[in-house]
C-alpha positions as CSV (number, residue, x, y, z in Angstrom):
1,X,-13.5,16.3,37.6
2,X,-10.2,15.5,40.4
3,X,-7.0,15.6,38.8
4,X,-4.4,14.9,41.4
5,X,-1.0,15.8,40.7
6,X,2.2,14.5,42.5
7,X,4.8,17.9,42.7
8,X,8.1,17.3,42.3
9,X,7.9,13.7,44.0
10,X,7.4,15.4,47.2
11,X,3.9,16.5,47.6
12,X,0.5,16.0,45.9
13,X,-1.7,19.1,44.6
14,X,-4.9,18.4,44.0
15,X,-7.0,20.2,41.0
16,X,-10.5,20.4,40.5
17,X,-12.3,21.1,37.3
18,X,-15.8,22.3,37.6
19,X,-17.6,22.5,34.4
20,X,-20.6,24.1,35.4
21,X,-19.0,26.9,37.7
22,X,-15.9,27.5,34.6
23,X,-13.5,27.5,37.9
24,X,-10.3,25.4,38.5
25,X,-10.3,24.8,42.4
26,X,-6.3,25.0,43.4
27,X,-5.4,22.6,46.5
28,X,-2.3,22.6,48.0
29,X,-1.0,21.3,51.2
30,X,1.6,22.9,51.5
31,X,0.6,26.6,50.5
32,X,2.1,27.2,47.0
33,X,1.6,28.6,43.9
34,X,2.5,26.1,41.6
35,X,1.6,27.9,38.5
36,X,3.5,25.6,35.7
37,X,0.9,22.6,37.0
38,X,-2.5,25.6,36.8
39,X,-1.0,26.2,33.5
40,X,-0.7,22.5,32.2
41,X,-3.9,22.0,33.4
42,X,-5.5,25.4,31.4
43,X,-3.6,24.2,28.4
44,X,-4.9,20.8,28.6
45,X,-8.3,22.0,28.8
46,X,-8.0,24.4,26.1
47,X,-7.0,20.9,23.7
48,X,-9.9,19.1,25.0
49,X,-12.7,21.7,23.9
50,X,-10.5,21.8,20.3
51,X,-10.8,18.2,20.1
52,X,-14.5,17.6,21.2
53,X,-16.1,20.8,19.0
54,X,-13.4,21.0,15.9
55,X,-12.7,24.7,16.7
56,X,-10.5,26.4,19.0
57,X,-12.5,29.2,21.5
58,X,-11.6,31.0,24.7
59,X,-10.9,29.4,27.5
60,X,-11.7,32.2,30.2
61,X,-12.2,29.9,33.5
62,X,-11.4,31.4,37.0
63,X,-8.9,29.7,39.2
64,X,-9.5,29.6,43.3
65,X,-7.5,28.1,46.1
């Protein structure tokens, strides 16, 4: 899955989502850490595997860049 993400109205991140690895694949053109957008993005993900099973679990996915 691609989320892209605009930063700030400045700059697009780009975020991908590989299920079958449990990684989050950080892009950024410009070099940075933006860690509120990694952690919307966690968070988000978390909420989607409560809503599709009915029960919260871990979340323990790696993140690259």
């Amino acid at each position: 899955m691609l989320i892209p993400i605009i930063v700030d109205n400045l700059h697009w991140v780009l975020i991908i989502v590989d299920v079958h690895q449990r990684s989050l694949l950080f892009y950024d053109s410009f070099g940075g850490g933006v860690t509120g957008v990694l952690d919307t993005v966690r968070r988000w993900l978390r909420d989607e595997v409560v809503h599709r099973q009915g029960q919260e679990v871990e979340v323990g996915w790696g993140i690259e860049s």
